[in-house]
ChimeraX commands (.cxc) that place a marker at each C-alpha (Angstrom):
marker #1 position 164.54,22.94,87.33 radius 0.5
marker #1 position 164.40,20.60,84.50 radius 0.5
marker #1 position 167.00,18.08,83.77 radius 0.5
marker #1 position 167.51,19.65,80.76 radius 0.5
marker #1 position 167.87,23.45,82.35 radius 0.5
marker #1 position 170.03,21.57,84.74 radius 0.5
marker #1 position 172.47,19.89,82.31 radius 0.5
marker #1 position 172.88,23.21,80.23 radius 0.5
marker #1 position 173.69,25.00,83.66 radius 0.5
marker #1 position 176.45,22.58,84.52 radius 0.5
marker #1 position 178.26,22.85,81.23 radius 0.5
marker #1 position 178.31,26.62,81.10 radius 0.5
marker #1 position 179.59,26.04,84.56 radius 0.5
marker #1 position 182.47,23.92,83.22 radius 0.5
marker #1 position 182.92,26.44,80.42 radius 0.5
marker #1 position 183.53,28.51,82.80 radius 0.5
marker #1 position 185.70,26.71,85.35 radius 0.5
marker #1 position 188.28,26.29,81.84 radius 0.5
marker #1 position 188.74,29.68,81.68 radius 0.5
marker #1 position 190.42,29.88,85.59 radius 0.5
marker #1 position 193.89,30.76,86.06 radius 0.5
marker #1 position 196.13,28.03,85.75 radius 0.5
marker #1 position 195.97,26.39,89.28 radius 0.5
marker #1 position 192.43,25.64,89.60 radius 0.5
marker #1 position 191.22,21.96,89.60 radius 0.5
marker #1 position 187.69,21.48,88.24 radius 0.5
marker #1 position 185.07,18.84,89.38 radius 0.5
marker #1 position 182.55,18.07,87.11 radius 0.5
marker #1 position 179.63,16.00,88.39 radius 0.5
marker #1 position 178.32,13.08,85.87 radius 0.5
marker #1 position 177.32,14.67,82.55 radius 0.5
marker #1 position 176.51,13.28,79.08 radius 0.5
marker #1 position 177.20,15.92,76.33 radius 0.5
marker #1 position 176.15,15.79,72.47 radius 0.5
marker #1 position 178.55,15.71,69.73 radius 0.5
marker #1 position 178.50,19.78,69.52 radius 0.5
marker #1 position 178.70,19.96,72.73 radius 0.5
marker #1 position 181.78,17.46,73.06 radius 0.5
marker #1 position 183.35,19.76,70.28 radius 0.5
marker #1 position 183.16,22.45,72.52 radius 0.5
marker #1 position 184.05,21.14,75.33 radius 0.5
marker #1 position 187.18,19.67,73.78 radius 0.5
marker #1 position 188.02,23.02,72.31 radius 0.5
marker #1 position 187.95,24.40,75.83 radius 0.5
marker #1 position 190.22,21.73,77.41 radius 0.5
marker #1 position 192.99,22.29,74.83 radius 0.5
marker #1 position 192.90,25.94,75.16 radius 0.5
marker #1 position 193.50,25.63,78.97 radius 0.5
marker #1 position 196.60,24.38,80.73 radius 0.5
marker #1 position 195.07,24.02,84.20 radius 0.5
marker #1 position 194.86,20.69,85.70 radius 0.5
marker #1 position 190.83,19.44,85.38 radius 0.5
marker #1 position 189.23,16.71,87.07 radius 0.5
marker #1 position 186.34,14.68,85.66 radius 0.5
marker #1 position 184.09,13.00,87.28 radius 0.5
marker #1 position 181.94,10.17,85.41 radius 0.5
marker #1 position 182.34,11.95,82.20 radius 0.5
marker #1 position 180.02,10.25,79.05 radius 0.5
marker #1 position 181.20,12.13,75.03 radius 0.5
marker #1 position 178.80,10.42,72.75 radius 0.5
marker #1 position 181.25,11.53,70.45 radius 0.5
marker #1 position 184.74,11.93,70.38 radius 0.5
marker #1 position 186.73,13.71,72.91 radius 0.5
marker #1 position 190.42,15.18,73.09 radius 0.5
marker #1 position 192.65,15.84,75.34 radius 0.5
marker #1 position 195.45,18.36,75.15 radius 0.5
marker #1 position 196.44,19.42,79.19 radius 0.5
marker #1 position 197.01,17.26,82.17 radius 0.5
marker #1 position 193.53,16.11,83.58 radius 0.5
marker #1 position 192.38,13.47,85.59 radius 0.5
marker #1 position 189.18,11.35,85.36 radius 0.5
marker #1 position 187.42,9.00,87.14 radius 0.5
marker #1 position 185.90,7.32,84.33 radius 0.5
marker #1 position 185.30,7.64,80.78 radius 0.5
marker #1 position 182.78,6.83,78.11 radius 0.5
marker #1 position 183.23,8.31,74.90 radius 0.5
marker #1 position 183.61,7.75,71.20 radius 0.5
marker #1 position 186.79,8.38,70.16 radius 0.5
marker #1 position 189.31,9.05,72.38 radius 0.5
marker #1 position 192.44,11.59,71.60 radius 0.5
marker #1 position 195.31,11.93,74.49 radius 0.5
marker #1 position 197.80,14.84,73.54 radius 0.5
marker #1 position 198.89,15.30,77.09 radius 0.5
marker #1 position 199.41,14.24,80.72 radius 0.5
marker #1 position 195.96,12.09,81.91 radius 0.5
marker #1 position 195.39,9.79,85.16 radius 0.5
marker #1 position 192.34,7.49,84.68 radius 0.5
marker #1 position 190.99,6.22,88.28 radius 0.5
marker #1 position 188.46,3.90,87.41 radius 0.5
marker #1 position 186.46,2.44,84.34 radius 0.5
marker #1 position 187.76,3.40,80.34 radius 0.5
marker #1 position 184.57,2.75,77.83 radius 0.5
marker #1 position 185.88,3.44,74.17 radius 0.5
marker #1 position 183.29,3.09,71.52 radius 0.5
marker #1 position 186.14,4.26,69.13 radius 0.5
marker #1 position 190.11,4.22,68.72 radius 0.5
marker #1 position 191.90,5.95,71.18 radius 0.5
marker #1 position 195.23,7.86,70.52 radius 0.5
marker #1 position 198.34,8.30,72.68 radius 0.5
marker #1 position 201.25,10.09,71.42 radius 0.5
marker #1 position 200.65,8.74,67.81 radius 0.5
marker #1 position 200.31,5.10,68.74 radius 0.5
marker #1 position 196.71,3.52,68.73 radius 0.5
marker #1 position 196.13,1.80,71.84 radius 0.5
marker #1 position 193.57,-1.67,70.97 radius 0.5
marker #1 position 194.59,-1.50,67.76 radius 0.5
marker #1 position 196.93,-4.76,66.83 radius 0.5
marker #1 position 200.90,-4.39,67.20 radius 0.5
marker #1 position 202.59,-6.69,65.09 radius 0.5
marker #1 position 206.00,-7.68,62.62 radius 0.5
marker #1 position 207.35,-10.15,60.83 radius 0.5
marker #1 position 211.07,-10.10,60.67 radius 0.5
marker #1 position 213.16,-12.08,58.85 radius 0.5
marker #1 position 216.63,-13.20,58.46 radius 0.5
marker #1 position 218.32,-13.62,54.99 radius 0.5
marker #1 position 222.17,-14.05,55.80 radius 0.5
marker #1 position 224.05,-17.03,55.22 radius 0.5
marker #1 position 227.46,-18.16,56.84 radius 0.5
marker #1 position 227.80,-19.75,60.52 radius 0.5
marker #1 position 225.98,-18.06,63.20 radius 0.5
marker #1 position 227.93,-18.77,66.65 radius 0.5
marker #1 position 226.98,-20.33,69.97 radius 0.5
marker #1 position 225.10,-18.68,71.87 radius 0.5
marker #1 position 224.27,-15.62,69.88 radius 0.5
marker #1 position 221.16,-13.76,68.73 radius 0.5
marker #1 position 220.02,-14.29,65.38 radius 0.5
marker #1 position 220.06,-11.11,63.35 radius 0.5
marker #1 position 216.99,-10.30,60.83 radius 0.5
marker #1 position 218.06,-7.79,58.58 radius 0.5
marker #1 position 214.22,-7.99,56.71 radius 0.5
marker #1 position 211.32,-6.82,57.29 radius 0.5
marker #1 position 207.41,-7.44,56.17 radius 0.5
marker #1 position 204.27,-5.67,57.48 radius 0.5
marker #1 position 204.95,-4.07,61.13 radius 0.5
marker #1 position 203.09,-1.68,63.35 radius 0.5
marker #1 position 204.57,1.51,65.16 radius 0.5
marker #1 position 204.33,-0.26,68.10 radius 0.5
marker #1 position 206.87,-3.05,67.57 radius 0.5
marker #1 position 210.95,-1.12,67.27 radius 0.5
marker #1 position 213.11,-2.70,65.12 radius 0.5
marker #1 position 215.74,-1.81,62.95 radius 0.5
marker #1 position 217.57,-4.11,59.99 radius 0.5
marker #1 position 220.64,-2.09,59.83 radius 0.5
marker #1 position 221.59,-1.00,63.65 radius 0.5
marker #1 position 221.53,-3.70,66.35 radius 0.5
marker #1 position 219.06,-5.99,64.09 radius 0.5
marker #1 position 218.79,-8.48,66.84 radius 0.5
marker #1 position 217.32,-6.56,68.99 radius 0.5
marker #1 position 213.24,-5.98,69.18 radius 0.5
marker #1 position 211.36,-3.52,71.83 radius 0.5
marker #1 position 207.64,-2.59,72.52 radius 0.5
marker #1 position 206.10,0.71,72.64 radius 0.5
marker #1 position 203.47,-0.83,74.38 radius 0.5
marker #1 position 203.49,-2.87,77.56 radius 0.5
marker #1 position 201.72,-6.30,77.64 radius 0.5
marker #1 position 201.13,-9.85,76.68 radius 0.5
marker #1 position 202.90,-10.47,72.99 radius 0.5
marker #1 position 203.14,-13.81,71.31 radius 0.5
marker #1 position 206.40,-14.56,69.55 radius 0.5
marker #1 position 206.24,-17.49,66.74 radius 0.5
marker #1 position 209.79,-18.31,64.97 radius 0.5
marker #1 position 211.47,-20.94,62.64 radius 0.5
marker #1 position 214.81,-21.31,61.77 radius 0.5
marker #1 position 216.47,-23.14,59.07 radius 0.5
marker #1 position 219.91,-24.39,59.25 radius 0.5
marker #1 position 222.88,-26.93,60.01 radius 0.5
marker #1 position 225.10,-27.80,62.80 radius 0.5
marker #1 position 229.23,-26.83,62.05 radius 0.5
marker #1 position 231.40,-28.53,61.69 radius 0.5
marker #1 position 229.32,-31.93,60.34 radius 0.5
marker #1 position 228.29,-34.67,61.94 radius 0.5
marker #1 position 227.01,-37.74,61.53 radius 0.5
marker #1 position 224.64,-36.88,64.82 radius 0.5
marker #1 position 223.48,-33.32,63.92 radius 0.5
marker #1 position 221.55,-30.81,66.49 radius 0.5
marker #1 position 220.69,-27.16,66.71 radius 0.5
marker #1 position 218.21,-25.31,69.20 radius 0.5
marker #1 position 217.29,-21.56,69.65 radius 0.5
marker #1 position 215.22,-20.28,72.81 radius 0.5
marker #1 position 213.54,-16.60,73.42 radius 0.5
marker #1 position 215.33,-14.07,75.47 radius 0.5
marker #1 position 214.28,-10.94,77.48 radius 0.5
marker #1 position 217.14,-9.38,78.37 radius 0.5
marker #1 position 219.83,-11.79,78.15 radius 0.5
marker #1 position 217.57,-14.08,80.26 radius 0.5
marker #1 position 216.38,-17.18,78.74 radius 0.5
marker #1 position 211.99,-17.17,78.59 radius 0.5
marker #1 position 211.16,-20.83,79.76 radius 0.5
marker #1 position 209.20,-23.44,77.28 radius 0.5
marker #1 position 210.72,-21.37,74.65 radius 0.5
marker #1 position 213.26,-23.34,73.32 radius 0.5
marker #1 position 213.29,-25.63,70.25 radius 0.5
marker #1 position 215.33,-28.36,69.85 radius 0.5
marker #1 position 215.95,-30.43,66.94 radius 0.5
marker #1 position 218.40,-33.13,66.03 radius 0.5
marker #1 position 219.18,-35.75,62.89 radius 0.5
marker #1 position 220.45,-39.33,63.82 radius 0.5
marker #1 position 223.10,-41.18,61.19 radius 0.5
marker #1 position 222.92,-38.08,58.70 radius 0.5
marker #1 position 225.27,-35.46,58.03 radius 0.5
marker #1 position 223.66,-33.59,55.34 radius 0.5
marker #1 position 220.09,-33.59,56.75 radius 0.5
marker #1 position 218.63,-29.70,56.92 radius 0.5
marker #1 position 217.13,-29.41,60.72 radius 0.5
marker #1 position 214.17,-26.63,61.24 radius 0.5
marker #1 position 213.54,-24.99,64.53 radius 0.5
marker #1 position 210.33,-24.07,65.37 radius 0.5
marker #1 position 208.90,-22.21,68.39 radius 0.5
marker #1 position 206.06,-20.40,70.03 radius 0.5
marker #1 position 205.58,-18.75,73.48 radius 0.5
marker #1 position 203.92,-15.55,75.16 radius 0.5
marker #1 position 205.75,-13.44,76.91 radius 0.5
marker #1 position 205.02,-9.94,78.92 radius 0.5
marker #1 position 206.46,-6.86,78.15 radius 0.5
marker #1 position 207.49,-3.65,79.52 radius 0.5
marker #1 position 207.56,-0.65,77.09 radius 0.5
marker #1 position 211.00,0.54,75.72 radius 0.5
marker #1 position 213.26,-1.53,77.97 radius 0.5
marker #1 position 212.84,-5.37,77.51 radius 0.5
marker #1 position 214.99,-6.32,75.00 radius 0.5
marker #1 position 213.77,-9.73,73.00 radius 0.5
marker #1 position 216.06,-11.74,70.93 radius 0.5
marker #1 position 216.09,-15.05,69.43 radius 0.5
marker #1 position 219.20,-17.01,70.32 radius 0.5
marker #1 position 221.36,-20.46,69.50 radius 0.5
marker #1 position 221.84,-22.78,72.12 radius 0.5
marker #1 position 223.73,-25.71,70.31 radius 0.5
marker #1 position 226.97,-26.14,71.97 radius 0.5
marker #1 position 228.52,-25.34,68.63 radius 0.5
marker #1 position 227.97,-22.70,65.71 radius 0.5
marker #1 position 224.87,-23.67,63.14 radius 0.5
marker #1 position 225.16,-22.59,59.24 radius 0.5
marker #1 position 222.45,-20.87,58.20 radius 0.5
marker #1 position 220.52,-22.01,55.27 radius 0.5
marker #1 position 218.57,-19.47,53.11 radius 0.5
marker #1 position 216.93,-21.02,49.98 radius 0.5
marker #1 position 217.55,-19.16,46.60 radius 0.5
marker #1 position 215.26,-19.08,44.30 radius 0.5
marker #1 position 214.60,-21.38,41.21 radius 0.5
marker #1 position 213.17,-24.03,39.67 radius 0.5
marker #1 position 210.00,-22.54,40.27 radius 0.5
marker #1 position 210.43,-22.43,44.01 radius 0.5
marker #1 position 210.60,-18.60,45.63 radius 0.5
marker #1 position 213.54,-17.95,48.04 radius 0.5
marker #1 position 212.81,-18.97,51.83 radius 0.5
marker #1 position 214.32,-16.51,54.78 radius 0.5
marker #1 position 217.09,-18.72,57.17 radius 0.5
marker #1 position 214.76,-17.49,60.08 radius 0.5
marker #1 position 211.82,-15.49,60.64 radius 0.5
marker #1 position 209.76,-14.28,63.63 radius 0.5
marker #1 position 206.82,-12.78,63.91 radius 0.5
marker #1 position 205.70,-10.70,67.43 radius 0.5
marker #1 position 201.88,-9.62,67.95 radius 0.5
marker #1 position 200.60,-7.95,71.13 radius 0.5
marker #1 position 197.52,-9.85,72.18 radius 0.5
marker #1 position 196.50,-8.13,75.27 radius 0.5
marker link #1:1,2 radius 0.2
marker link #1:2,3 radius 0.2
marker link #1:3,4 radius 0.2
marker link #1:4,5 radius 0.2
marker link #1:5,6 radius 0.2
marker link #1:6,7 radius 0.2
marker link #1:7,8 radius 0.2
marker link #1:8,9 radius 0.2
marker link #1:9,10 radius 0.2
marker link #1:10,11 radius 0.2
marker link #1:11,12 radius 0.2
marker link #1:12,13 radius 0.2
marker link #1:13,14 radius 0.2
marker link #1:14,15 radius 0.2
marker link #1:15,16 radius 0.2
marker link #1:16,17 radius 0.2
marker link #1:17,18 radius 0.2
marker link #1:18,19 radius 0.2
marker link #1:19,20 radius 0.2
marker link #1:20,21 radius 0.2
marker link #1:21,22 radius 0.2
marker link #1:22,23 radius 0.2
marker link #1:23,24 radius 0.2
marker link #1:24,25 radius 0.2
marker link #1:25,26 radius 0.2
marker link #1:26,27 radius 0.2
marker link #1:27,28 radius 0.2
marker link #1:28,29 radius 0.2
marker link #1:29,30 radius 0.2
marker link #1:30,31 radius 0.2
marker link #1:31,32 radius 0.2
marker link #1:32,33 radius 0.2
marker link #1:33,34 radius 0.2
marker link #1:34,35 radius 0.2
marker link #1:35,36 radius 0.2
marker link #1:36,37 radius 0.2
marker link #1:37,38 radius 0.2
marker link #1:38,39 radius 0.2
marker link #1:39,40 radius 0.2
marker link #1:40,41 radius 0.2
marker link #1:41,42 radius 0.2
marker link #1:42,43 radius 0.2
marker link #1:43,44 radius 0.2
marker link #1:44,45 radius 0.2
marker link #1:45,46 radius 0.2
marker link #1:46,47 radius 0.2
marker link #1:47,48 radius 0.2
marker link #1:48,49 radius 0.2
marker link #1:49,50 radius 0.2
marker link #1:50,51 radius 0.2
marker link #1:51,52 radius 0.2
marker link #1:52,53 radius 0.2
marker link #1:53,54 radius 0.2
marker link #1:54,55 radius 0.2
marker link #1:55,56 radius 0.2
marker link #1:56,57 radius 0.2
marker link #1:57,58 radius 0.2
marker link #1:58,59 radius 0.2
marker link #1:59,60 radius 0.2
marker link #1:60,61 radius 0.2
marker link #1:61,62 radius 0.2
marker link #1:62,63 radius 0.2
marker link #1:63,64 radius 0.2
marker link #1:64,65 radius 0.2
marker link #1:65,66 radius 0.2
marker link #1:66,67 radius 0.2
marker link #1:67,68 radius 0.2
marker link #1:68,69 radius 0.2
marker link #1:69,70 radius 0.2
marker link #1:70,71 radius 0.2
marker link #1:71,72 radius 0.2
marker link #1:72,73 radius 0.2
marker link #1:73,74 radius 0.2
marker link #1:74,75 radius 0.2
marker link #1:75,76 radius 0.2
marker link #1:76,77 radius 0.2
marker link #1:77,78 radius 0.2
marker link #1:78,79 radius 0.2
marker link #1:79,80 radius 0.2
marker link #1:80,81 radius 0.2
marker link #1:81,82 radius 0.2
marker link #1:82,83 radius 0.2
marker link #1:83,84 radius 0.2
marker link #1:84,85 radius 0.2
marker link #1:85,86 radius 0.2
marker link #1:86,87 radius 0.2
marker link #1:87,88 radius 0.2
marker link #1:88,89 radius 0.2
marker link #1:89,90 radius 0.2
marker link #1:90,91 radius 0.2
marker link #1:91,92 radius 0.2
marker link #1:92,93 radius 0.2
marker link #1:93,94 radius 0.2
marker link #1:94,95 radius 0.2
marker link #1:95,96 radius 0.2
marker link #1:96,97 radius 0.2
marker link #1:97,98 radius 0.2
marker link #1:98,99 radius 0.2
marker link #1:99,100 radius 0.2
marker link #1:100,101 radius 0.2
marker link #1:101,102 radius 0.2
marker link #1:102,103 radius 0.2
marker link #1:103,104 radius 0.2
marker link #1:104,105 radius 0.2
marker link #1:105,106 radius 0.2
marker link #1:106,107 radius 0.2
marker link #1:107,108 radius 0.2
marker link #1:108,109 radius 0.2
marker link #1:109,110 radius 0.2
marker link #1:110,111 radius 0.2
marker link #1:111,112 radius 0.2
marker link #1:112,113 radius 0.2
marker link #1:113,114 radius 0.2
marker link #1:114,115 radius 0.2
marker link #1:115,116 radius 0.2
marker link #1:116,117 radius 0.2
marker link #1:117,118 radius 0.2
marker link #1:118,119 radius 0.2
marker link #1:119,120 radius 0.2
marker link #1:120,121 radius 0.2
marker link #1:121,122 radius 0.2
marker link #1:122,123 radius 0.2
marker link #1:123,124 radius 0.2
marker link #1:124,125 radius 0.2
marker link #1:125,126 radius 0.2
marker link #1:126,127 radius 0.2
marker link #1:127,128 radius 0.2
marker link #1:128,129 radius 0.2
marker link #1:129,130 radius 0.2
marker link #1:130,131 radius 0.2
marker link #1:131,132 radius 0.2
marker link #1:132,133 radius 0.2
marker link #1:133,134 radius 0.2
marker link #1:134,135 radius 0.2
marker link #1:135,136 radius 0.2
marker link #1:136,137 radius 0.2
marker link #1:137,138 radius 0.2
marker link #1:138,139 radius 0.2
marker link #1:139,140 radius 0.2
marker link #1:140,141 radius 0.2
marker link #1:141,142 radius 0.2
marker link #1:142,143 radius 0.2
marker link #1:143,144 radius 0.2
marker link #1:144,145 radius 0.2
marker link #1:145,146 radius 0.2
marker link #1:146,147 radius 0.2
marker link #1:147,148 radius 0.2
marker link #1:148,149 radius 0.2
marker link #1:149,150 radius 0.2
marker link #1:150,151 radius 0.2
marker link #1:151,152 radius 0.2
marker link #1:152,153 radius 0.2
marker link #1:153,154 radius 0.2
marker link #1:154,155 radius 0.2
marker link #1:155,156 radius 0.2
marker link #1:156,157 radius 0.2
marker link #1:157,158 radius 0.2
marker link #1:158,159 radius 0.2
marker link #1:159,160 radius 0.2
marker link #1:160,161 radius 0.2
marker link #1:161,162 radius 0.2
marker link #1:162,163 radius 0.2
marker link #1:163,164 radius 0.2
marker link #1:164,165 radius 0.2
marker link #1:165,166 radius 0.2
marker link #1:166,167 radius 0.2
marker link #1:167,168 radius 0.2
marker link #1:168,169 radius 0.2
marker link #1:169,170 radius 0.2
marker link #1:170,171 radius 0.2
marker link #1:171,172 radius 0.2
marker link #1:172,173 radius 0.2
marker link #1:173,174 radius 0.2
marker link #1:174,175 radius 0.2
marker link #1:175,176 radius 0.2
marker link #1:176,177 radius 0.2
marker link #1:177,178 radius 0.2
marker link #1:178,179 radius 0.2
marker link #1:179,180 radius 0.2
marker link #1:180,181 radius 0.2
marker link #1:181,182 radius 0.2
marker link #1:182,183 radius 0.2
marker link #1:183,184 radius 0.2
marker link #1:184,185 radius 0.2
marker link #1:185,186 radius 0.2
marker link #1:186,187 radius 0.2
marker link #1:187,188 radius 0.2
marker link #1:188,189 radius 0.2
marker link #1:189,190 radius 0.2
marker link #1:190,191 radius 0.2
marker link #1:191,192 radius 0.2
marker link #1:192,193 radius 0.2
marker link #1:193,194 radius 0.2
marker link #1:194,195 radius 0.2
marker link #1:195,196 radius 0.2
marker link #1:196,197 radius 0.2
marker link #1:197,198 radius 0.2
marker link #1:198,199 radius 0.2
marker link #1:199,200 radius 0.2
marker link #1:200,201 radius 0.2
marker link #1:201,202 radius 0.2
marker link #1:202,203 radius 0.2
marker link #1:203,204 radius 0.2
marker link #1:204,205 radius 0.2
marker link #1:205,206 radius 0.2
marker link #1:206,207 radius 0.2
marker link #1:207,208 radius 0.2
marker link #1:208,209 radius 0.2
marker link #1:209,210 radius 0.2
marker link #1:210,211 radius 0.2
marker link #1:211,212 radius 0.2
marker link #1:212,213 radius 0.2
marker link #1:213,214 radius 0.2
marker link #1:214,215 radius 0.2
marker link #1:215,216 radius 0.2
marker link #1:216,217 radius 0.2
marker link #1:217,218 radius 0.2
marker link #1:218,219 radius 0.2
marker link #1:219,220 radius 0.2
marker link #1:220,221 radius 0.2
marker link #1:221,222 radius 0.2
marker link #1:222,223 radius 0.2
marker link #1:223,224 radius 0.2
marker link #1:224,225 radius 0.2
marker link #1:225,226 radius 0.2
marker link #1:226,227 radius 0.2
marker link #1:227,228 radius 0.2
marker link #1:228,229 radius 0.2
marker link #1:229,230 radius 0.2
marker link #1:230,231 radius 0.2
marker link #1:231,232 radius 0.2
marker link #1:232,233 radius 0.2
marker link #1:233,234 radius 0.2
marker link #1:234,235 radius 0.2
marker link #1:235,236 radius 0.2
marker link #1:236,237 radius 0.2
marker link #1:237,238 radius 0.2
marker link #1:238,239 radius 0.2
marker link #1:239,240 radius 0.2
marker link #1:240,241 radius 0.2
marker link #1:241,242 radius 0.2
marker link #1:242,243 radius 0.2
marker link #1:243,244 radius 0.2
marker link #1:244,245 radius 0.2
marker link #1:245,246 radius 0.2
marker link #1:246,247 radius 0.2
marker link #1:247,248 radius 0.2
marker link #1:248,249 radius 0.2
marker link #1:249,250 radius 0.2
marker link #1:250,251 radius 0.2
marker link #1:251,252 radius 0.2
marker link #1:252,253 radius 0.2
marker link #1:253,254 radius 0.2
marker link #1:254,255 radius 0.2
marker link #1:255,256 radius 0.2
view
């Protein structure tokens, strides 16, 4: 039998297997289907709500995925996940893949930023109530706990910040510092700290950078003072030909 006679046999064979009553598990030995029959093939899968297994499976297009399956490895073009899937072994993705409406290898990223003004107290997170560009994948909100930022996405994220403001009440010896927190816990080597010698009215910027890992939905990163005392945050208004300047912002990026 040819390899060709033999490939055609073992997807009619698959074709097949799909249409078994629900409690069959399928075993499909390595096979490398064309974009028509990848089409069909995914057309199959989502019509049947049996549990398949896949072994070495290579879509030189794009596959989806609509039923609980398992695979032991996958090489395809684009990759669409609309259900319950266990990969045990090696992912190859020529293309974007798609998990409950959030591109995985895409970037996840926002920029937040804070324009209040008034004293912020000791101790406490540092609310943004703005927002620029940002991804599904990064959950914030600027009206309901604002200090608060989550992941859809587990990993390695890089958090970049700068804050703008003064120690209260005034001093002569001014200081302010912030540090990253996960869940109330302070993230080492992220703090800032920043102070002005024999100057009261002397603006002091914090500035800070760290990676940090990340579990999806529960760690909870904030961005908090740690001055001893309350700092007065200092927003610039526009004029003069100058734009207005946030008190704080922080941008978030998942980088692996």
């Amino acid at each position: 039998m040819t390899p060709t006679a033999i490939k055609s046999l073992s997807i009619q064979v698959l074709l097949v297997a799909l249409l078994l009553p629900v409690a069959t598990t399928y075993a499909v030995a390595p096979l490398e289907l064309t974009a028509e029959e990848a089409a069909i093939l995914s057309r199959e899968i989502t019509k049947s709500s049996a549990k398949k297994v896949f072994c070495e499976l290579v879509v030189k297009n794009s596959l989806k995925v609509c039923g609980p399956s398992l695979f032991t490895s996958i090489n395809t073009g684009d990759l669409i996940v609309r259900g319950d899937e266990l990969l045990v072994g090696d992912l190859t993705v020529n293309g974007a893949v798609t998990i409950a409406g959030i591109s995985i290898g895409t970037p996840q990223y926002a920029y937040l930023a804070s324009t209040l003004t008034g004293a912020l107290a000791d101790n406490a997170p540092v609310p943004f109530d703005a927002e620029g560009v940002k991804s599904a994948g990064i959950i914030h909100s600027t009206a309901v706990n604002n200090q608060n930022i989550t992941v859809a996405q587990s990993g390695i994220y890089s958090i970049t910040y700068v804050v703008t403001g003064n120690a209260v009440p005034a001093s002569t010896n001014r200081f302010s510092e912030f540090v990253i927190e996960i869940n109330g816990v302070q993230v080492p080597n992220s703090a800032s700290f920043v102070q002005s010698i024999n100057n009261a009215s002397l603006e002091l910027q914090n500035s800070g950078q760290v990676l940090v890992s990340l579990n999806a939905l529960t760690d909870v990163v904030t961005l908090n003072t740690l001055t001893g005392t309350a700092i007065n945050f200092l927003p610039y208004t526009a004029g003069n030909g100058v734009q207005s300047n946030p008190a704080a912002t922080l941008i978030i990026t998942k980088v692996a």
